[in-house]
Backbone bond lengths (Angstrom), bond angles and torsions (degrees), N, CA, C in turn:
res aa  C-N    CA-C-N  psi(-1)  N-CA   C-N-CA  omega(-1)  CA-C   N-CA-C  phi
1 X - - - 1.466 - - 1.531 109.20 -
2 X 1.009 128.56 159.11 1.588 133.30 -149.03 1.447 102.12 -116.17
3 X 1.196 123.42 129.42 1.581 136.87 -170.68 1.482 109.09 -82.24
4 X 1.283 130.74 122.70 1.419 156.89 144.85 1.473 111.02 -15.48
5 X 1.533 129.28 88.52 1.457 114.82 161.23 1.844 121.24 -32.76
6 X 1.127 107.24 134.84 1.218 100.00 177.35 1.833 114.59 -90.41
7 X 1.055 123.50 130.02 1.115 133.73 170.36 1.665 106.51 -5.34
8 X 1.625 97.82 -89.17 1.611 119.42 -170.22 1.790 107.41 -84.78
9 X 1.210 113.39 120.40 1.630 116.77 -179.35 1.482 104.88 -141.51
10 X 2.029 72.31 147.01 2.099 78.82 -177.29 2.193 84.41 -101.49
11 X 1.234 108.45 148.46 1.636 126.94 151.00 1.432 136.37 -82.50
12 X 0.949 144.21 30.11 1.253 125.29 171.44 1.409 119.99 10.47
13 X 1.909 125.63 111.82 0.952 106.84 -173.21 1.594 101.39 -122.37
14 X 1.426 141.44 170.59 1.257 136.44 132.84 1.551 137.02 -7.18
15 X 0.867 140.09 132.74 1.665 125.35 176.42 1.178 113.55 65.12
16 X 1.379 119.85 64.32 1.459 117.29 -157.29 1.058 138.83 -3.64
17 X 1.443 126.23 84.34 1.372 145.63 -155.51 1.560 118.22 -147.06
18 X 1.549 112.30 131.91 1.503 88.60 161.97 1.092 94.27 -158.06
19 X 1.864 117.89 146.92 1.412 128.10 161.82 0.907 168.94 -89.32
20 X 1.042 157.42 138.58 1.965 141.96 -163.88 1.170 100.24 -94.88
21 X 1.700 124.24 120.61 1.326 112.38 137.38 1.337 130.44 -105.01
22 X 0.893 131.29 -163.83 1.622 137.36 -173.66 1.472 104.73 -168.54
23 X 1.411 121.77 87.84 1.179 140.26 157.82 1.482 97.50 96.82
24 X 1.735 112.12 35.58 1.699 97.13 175.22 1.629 120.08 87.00
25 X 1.728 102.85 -4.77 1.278 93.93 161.52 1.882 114.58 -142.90
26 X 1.033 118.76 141.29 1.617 134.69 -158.53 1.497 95.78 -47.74
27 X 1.314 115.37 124.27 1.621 121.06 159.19 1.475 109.59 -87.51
28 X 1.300 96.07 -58.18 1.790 119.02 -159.61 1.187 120.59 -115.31
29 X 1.629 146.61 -167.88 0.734 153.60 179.38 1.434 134.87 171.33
30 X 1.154 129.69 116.58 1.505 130.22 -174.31 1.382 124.12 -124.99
31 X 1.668 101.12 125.92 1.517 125.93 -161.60 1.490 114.62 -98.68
32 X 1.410 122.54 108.10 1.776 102.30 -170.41 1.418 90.81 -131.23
33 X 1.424 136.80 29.93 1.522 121.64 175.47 1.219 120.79 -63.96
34 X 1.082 144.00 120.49 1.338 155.06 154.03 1.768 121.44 -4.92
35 X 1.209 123.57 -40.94 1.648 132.70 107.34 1.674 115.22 25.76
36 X 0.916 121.64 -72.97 1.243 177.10 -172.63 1.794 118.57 -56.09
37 X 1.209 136.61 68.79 1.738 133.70 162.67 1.596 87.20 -15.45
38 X 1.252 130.24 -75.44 1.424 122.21 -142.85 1.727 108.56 -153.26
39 X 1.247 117.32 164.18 1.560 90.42 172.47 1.347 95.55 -105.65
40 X 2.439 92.78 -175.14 1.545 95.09 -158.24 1.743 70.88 -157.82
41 X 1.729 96.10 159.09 1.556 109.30 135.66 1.360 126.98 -90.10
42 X 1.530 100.57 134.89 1.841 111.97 172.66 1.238 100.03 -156.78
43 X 1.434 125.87 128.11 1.214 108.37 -12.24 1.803 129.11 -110.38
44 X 0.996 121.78 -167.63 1.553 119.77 178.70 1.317 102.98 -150.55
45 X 2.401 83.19 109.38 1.492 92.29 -154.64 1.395 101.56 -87.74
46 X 1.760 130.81 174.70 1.543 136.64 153.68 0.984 113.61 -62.55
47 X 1.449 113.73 -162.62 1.496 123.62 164.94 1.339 102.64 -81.43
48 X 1.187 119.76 -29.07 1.724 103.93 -175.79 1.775 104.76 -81.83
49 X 1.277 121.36 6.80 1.115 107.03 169.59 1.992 112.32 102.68
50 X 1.547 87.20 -19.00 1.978 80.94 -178.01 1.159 97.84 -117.81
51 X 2.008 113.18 144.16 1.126 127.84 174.61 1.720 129.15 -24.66
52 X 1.131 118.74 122.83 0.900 105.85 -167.91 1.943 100.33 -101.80
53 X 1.416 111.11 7.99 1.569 119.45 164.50 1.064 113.56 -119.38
54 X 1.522 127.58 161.75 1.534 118.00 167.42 1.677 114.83 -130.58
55 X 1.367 121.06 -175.29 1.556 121.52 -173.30 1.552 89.23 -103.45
56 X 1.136 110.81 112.74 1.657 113.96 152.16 1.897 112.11 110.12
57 X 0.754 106.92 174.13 1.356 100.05 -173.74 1.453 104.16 -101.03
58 X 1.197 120.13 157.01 1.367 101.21 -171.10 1.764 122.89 -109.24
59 X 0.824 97.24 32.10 1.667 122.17 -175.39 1.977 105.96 -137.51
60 X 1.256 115.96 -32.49 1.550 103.39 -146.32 1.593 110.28 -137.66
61 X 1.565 130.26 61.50 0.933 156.02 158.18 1.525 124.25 -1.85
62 X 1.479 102.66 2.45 1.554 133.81 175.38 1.345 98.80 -124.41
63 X 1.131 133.21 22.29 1.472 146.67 178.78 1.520 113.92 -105.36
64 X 1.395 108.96 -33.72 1.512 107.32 -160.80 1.383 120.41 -57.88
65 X 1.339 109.73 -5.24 1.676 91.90 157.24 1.399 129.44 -82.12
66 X 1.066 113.98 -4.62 1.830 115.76 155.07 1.766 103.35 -62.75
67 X 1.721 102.38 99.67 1.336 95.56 -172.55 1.785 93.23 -121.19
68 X 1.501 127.60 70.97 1.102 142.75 166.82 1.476 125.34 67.19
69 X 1.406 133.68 -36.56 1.485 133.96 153.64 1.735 79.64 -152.46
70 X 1.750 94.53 139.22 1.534 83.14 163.62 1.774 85.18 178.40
71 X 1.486 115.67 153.68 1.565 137.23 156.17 1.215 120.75 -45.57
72 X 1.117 119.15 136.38 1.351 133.73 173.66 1.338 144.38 164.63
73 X 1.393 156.21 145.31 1.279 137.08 -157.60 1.370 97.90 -167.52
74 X 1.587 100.20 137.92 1.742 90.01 179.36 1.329 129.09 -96.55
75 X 0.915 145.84 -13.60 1.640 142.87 136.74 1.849 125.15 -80.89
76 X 1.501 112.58 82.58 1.517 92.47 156.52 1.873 108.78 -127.24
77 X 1.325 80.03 147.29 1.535 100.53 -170.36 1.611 114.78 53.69
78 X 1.242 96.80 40.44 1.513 91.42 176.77 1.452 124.91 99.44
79 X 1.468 103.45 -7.61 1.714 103.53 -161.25 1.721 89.84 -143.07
80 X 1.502 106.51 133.18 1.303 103.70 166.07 1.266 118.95 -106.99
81 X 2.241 112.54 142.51 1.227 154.24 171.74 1.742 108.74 -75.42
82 X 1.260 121.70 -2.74 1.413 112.17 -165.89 1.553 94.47 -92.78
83 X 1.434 130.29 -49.39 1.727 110.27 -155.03 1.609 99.91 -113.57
84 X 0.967 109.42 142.59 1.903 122.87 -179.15 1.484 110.18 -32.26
85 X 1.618 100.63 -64.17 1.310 116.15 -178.28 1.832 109.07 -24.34
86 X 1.434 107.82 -44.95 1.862 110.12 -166.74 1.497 114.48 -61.15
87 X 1.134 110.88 133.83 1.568 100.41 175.55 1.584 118.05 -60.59
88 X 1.287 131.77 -27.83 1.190 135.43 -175.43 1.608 127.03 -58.94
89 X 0.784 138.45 81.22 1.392 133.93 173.34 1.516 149.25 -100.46
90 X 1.363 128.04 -163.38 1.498 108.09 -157.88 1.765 95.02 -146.92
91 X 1.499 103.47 123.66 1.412 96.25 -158.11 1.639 88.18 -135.33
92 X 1.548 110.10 153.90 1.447 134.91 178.12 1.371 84.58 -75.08
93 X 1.989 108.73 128.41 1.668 103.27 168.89 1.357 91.07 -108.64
94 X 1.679 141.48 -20.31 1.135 125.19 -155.49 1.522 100.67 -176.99
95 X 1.750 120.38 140.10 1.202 113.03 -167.17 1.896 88.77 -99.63
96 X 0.923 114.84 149.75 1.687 127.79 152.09 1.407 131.79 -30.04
97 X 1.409 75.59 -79.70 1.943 101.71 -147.55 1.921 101.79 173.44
98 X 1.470 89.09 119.71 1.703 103.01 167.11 1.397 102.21 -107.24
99 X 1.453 111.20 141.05 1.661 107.59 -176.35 1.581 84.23 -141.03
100 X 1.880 90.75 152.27 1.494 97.44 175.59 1.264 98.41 -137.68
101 X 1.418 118.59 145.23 1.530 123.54 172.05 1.680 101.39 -152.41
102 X 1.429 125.07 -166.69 1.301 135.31 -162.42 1.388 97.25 -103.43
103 X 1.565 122.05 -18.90 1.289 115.21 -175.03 1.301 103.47 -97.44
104 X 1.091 123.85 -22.35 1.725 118.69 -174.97 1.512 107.63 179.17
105 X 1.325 114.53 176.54 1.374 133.29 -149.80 1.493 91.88 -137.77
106 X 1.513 124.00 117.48 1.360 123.56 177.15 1.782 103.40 -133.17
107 X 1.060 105.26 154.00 1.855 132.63 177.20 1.508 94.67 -130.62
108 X 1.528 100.42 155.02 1.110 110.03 171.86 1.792 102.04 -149.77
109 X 1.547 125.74 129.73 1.463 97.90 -169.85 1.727 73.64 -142.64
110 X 1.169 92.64 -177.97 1.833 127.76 177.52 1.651 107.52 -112.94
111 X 1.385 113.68 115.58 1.647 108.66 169.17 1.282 100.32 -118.01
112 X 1.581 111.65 145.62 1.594 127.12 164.27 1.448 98.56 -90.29
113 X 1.255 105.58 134.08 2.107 122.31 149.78 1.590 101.43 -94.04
114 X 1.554 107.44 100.59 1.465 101.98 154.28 1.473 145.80 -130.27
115 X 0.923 137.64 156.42 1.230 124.36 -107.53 1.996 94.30 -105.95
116 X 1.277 135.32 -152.85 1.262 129.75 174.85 1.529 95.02 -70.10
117 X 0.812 127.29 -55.94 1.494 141.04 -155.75 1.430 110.48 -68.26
118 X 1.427 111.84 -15.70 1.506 122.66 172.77 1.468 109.93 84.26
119 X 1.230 117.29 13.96 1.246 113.33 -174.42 2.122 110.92 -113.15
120 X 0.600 111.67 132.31 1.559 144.14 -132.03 2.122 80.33 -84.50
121 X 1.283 121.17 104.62 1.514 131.55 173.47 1.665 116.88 -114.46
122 X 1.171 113.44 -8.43 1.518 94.51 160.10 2.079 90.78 -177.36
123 X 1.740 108.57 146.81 0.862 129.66 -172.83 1.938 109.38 -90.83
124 X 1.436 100.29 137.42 1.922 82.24 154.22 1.457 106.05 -154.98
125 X 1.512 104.32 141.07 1.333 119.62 -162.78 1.520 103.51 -91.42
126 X 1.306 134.54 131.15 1.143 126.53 -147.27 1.921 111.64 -122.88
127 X 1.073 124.49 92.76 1.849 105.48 177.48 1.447 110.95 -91.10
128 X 0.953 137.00 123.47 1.361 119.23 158.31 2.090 104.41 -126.08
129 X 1.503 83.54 125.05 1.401 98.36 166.87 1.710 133.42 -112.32
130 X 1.120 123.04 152.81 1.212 125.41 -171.68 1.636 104.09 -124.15
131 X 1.343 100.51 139.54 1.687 102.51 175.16 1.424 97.45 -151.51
132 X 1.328 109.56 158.91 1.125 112.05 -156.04 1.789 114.12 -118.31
133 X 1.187 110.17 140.66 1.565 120.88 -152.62 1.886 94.64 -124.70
134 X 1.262 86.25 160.16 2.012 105.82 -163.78 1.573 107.60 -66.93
135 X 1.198 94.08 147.43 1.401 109.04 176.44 1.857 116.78 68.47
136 X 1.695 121.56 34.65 1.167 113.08 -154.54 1.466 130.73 74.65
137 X 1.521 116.42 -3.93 1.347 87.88 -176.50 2.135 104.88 -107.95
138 X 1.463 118.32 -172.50 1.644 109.84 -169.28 1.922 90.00 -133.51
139 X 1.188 90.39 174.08 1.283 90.08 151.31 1.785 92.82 -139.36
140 X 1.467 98.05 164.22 1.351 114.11 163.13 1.480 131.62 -117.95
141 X 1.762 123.59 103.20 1.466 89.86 167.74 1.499 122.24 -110.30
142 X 1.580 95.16 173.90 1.584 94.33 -162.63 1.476 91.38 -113.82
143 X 1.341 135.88 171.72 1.713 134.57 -169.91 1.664 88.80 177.63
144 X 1.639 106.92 110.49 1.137 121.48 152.79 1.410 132.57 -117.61
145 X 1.147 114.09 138.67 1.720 117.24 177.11 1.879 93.67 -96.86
146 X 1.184 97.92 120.98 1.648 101.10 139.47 1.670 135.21 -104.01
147 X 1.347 102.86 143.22 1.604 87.96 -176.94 1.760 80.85 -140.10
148 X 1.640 104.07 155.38 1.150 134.83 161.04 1.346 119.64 -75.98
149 X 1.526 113.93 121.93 1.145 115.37 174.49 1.448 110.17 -102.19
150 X 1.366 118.31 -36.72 1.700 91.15 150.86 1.897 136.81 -82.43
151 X 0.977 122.41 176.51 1.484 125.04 -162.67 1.661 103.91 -51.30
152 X 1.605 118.89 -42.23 1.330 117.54 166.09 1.600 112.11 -145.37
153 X 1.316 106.67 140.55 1.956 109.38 177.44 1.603 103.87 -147.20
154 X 1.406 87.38 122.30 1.557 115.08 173.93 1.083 121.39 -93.79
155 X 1.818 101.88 124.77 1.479 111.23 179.26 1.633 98.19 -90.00
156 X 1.060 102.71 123.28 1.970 108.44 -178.80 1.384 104.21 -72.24
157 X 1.614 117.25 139.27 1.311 117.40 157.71 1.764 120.52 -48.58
158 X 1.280 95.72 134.67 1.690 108.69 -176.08 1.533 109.92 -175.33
159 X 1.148 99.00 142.26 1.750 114.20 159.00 1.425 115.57 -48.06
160 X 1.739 116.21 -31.19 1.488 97.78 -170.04 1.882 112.70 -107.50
161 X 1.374 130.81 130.96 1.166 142.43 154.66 1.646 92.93 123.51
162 X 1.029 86.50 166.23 1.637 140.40 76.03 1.962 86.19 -157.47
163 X 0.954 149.78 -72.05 1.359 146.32 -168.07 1.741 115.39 -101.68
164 X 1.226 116.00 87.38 1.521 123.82 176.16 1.727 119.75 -92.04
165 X 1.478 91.44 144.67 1.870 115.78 -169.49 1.190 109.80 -135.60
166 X 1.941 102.71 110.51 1.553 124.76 -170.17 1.504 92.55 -106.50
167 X 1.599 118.98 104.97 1.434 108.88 -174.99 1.558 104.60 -87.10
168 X 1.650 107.35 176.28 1.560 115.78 -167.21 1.943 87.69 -56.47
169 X 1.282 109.72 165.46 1.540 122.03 147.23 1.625 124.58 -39.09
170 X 1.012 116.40 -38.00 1.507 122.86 -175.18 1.266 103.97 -70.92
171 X 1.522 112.72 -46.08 1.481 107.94 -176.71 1.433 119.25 -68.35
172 X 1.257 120.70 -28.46 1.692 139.57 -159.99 1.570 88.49 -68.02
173 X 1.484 111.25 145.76 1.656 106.48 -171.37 1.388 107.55 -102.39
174 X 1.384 119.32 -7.61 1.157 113.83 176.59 1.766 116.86 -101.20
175 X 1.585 99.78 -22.87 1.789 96.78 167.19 1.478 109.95 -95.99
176 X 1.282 114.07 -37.34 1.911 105.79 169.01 1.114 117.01 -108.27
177 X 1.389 136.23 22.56 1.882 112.41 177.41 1.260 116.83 89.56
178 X 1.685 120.02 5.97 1.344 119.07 -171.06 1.519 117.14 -87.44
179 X 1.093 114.14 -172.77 1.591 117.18 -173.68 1.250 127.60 -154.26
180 X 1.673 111.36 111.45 1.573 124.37 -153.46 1.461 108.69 -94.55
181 X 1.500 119.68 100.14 1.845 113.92 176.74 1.690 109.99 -120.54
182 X 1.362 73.66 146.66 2.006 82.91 173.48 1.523 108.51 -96.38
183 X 1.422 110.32 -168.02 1.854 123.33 -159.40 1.533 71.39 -92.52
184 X 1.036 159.80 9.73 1.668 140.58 -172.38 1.365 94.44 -115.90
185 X 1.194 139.91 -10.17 1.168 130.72 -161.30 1.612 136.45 92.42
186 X 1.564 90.95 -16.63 1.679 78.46 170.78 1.017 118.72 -106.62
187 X 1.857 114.15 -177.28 1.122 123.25 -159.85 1.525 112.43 -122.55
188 X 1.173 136.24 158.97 1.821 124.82 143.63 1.387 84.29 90.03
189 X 1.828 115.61 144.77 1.276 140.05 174.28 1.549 110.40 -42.86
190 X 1.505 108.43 -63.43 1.201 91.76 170.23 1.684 143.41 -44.40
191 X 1.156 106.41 -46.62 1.365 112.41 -175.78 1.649 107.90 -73.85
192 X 1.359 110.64 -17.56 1.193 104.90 177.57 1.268 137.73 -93.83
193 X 1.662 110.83 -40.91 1.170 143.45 -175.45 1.832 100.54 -15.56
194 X 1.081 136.36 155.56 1.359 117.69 153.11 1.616 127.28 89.72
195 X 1.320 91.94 -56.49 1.628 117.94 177.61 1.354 112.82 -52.64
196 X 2.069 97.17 149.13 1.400 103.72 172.03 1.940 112.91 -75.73
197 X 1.399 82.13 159.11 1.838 63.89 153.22 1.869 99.55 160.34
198 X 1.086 108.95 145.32 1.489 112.06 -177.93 1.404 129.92 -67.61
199 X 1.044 114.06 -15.86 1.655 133.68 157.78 1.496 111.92 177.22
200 X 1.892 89.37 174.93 2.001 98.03 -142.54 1.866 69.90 -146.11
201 X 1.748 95.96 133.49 1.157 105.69 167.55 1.892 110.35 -109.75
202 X 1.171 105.80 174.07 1.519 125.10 156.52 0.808 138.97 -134.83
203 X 1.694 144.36 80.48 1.084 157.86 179.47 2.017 135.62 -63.42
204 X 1.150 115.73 120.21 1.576 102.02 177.58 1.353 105.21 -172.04
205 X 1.392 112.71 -151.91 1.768 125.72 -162.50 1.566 84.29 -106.50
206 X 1.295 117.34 140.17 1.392 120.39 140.85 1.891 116.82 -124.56
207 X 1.068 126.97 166.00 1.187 116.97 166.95 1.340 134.12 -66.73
208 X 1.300 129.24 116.19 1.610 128.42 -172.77 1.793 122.91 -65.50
209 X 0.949 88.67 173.21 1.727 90.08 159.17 1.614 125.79 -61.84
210 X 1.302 115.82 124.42 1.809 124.97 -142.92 1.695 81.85 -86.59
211 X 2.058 107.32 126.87 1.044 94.66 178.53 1.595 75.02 -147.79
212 X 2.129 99.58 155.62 1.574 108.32 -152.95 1.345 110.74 37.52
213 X 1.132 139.55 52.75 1.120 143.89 144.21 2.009 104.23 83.25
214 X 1.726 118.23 9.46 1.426 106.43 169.51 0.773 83.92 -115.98
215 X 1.539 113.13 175.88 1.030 155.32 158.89 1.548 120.48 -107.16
216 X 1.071 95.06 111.68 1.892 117.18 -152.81 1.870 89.78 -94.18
217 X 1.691 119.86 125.53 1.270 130.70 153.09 1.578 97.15 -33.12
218 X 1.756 94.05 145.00 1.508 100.15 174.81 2.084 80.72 -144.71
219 X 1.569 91.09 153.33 1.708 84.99 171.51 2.051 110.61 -115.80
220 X 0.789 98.82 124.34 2.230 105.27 -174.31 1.353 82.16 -144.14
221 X 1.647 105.91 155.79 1.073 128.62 147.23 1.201 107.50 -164.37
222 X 1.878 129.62 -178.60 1.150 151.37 -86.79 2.053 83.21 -160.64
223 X 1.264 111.69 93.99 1.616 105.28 158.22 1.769 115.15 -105.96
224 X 0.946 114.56 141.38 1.482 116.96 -159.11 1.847 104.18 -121.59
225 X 1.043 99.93 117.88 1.479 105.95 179.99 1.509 127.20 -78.89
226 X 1.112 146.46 153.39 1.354 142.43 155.93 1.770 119.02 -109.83
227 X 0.983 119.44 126.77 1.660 121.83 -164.40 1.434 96.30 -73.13
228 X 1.597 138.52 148.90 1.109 134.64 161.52 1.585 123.15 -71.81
229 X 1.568 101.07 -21.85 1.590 92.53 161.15 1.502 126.38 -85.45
230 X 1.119 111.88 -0.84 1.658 112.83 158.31 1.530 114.90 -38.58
231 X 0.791 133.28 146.09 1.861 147.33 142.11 1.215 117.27 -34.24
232 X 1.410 134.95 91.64 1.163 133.25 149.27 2.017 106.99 112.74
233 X 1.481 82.98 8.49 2.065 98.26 164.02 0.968 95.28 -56.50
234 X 1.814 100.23 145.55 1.441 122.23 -49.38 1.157 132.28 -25.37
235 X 1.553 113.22 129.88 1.731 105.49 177.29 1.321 105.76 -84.72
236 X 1.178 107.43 138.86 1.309 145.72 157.40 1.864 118.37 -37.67
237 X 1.146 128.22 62.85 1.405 113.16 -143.61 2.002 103.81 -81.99
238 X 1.233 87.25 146.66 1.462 112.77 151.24 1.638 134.47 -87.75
239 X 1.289 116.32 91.81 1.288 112.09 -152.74 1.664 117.51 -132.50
240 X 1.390 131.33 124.73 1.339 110.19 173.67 1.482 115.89 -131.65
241 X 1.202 137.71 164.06 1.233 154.87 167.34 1.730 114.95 -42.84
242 X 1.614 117.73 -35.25 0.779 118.40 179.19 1.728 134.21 -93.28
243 X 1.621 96.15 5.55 1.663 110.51 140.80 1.716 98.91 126.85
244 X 1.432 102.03 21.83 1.490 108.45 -179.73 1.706 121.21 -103.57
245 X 1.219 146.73 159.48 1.696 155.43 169.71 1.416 126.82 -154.91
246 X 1.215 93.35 156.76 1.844 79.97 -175.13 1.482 78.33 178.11
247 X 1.304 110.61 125.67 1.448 137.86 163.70 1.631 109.45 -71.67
248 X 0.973 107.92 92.15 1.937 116.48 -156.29 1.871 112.20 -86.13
249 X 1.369 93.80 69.24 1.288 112.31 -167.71 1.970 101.56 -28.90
250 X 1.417 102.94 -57.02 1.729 93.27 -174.97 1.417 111.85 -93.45
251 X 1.346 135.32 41.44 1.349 132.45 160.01 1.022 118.08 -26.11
252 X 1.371 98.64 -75.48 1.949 106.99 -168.22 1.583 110.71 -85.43
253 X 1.415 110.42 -35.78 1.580 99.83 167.92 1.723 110.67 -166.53
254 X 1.503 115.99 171.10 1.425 102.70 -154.24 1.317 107.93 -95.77
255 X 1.144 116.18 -175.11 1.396 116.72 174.12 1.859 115.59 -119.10
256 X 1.569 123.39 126.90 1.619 112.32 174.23 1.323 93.64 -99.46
257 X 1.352 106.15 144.16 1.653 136.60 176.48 1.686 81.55 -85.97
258 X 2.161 106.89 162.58 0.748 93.46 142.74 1.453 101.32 -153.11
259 X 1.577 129.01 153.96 0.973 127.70 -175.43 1.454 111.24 -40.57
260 X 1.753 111.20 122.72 1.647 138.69 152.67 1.658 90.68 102.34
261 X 1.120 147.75 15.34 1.279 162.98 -146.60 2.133 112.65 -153.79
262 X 1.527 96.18 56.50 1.495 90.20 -176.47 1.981 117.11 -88.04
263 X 1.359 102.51 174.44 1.293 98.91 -154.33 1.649 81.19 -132.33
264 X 1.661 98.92 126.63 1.169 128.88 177.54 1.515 113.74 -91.50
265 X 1.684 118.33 116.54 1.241 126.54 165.40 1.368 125.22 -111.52
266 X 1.069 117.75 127.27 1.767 114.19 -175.80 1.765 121.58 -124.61
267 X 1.397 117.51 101.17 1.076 120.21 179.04 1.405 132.53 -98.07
268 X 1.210 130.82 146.12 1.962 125.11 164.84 1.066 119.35 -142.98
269 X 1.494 97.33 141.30 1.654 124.27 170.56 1.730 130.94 -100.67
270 X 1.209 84.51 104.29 1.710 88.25 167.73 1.068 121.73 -78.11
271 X 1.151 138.09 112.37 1.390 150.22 155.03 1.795 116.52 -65.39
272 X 1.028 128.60 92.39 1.823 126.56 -143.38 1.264 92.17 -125.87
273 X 1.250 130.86 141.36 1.600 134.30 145.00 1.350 122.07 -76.22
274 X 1.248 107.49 151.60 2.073 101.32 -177.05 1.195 110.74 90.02
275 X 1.216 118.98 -167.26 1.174 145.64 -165.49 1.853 90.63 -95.50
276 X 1.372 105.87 127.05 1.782 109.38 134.30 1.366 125.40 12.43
277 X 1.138 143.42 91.29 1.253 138.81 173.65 1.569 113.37 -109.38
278 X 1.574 107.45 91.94 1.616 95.13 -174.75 1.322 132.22 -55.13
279 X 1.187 120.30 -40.89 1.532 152.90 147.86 1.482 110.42 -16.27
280 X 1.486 120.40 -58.49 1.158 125.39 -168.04 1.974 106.07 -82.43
281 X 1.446 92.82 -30.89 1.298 99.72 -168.75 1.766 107.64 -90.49
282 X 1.118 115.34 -7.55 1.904 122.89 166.08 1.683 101.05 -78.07
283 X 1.623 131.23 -43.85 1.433 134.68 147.91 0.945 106.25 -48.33
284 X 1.219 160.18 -23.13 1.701 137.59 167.90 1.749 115.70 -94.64
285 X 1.270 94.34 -30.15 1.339 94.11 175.01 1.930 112.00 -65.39
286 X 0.759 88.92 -43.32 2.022 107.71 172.10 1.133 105.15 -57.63
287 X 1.227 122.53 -76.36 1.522 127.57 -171.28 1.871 114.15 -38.60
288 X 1.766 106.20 -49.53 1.499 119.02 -168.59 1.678 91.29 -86.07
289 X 1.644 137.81 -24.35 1.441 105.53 165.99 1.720 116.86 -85.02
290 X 0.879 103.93 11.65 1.988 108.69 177.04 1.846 100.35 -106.85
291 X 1.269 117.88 -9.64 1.480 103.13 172.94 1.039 122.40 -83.96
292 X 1.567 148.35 167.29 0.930 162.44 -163.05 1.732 87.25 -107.84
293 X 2.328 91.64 144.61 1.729 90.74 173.49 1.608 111.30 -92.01
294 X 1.065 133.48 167.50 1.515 146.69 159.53 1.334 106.96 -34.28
295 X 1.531 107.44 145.91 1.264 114.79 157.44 1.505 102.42 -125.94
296 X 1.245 107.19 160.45 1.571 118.87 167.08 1.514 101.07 -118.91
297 X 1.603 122.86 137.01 1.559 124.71 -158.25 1.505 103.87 -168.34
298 X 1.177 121.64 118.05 1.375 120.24 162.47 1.398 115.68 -30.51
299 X 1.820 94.91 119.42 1.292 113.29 161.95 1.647 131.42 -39.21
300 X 1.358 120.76 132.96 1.362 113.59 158.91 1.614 122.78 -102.35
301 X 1.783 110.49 4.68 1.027 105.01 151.19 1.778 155.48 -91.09
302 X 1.188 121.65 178.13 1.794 104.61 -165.05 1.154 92.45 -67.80
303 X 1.863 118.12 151.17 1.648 113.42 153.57 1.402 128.33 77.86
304 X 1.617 90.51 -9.69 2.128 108.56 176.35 1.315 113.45 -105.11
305 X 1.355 168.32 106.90 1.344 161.36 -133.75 1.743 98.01 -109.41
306 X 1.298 102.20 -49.83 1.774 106.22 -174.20 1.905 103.38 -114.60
307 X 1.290 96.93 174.59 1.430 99.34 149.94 1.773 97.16 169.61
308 X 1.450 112.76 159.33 1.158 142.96 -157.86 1.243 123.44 -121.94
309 X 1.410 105.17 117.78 1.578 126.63 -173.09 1.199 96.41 -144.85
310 X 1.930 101.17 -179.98 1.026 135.41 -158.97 1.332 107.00 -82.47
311 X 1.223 112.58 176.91 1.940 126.01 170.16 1.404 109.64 47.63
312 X 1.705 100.07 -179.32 1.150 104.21 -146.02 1.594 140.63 92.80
């Protein structure tokens, strides 16, 4: 008897690549070629179908490592992961487990942080799942374990990492008209810069699905959650006008790993059509601190080595 496509599927692609769909058509996407400072997702589509992040900044050509959602932090162990230029980098050593079901689409991979020297200073185990939300739109969450592979590694206090979001141009409020608010209510770099707060949206125009031959403004954007069991919730955000965020895990101060002692981070992305809905987005924030995080656990099925569930 013939097996049921599942709704939500990850692809395995060529060129180290693989994709999310959701009903047969691409949401997401994740890039880890060697190529590559670090990997990233690009893209992470709306409901209308176009990215709602982009590669590079769109003004500042010393930007291009804003490569659309992606890892990174600029001091660990001494050596910074934030700008291309560094020799140190962060490479996919091994994928998991791809799982497909009707409720969501999950990966699970292994990344090395290593250092100039090539020698391998702290691990992170990576899930990111996609499930799929009404009217076209997904959410994504992301859930990393880090562990130290040497005896101790310090993430230095800084504005930049641990998970950064370069939204499309349309959304950015200072190149398209868009509009940056936190769970407190405010709005605009200024008011935000710095601030605590349980999640930070991004709002703007992107281009829709081309009909009579235009392409009609559509407005989606990108609200980004922070887990309350994170370190130092409320995050501290990193935020600018010119279409960038990042929940800046070591703002105010850093964190030391220490060997056999890893530190669990759990993030999500709404991908939303419309305008901002605070309402909807205080229900997501609720819902993702009452869930249980991922595990990755030897399979008990034939021919599968890992696979990924809940609790724990």
């Amino acid at each position: 008897m013939p097996h049921e496509i599942p709704r939500c599927q990850v692809i395995p692609l060529p060129d180290h690549q693989a994709r999310f769909l959701i009903d047969g058509q691409e949401r997401l996407r994740w890039h880890y070629g060697a190529q590559y400072p670090r990997p990233f997702f690009f893209p992470f589509n709306g409901p209308s179908g176009e990215s709602l992040t982009r590669m590079g900044h769109p003004g500042a050509p010393d930007h291009d490592h804003h490569r659309s959602i992606w890892f990174a932090h600029h001091i660990v162990a001494g050596e910074t992961y934030w700008q291309d230029q560094s020799p140190a980098r962060i490479r996919q050593k091994q994928w998991l487990a791809y799982q497909d079901s009707d409720a969501e689409a999950i990966m699970a991979t292994k990344l090395g942080w290593f250092n100039g020297a090539g020698r391998e200073v702290m691990e992170q185990e990576l899930v990111a799942a996609l499930r799929p939300g009404p009217d076209g739109e997904s959410v994504l969450e992301l859930q990393s374990t880090l562990s130290a592979i040497e005896a101790k590694v310090e993430l230095a206090k800084t504005n930049f990492g641990l998970l950064a979001v370069r939204v499309a141009k349309g959304l950015s409020a200072h190149f398209g008209g868009g509009r940056l608010t936190n769970s407190e209510g405010l709005a605009g770099e200024p008011a935000i810069f710095g601030q605590a707060a349980a999640w930070m949206d991004y709002t703007g125009q992107c281009a829709g699905t081309a009909v009579g031959g235009k392409r009609p403004a559509r407005v989606e954007g990108i609200t980004y959650f922070d887990h309350p069991s994170n370190p130092h919730h409320p995050a501290h955000w990193h935020v600018r006008d010119d279409g960038w965020m990042n929940a800046a895990l070591c703002m105010e101060e850093g964190i030391v790993l220490t060997r056999g002692t890893p530190l669990l981070l759990r993030y999500l992305l709404h991908a939303h059509g419309g305008d901002l809905n605070g309402e909807l987005a205080g229900h997501i924030a609720r819902r993702f601190a009452a869930s249980s995080a991922y595990r990755v656990v030897k399979s008990k099925a034939p021919h599968t080595q890992f696979a990924i569930e809940r609790g724990g």
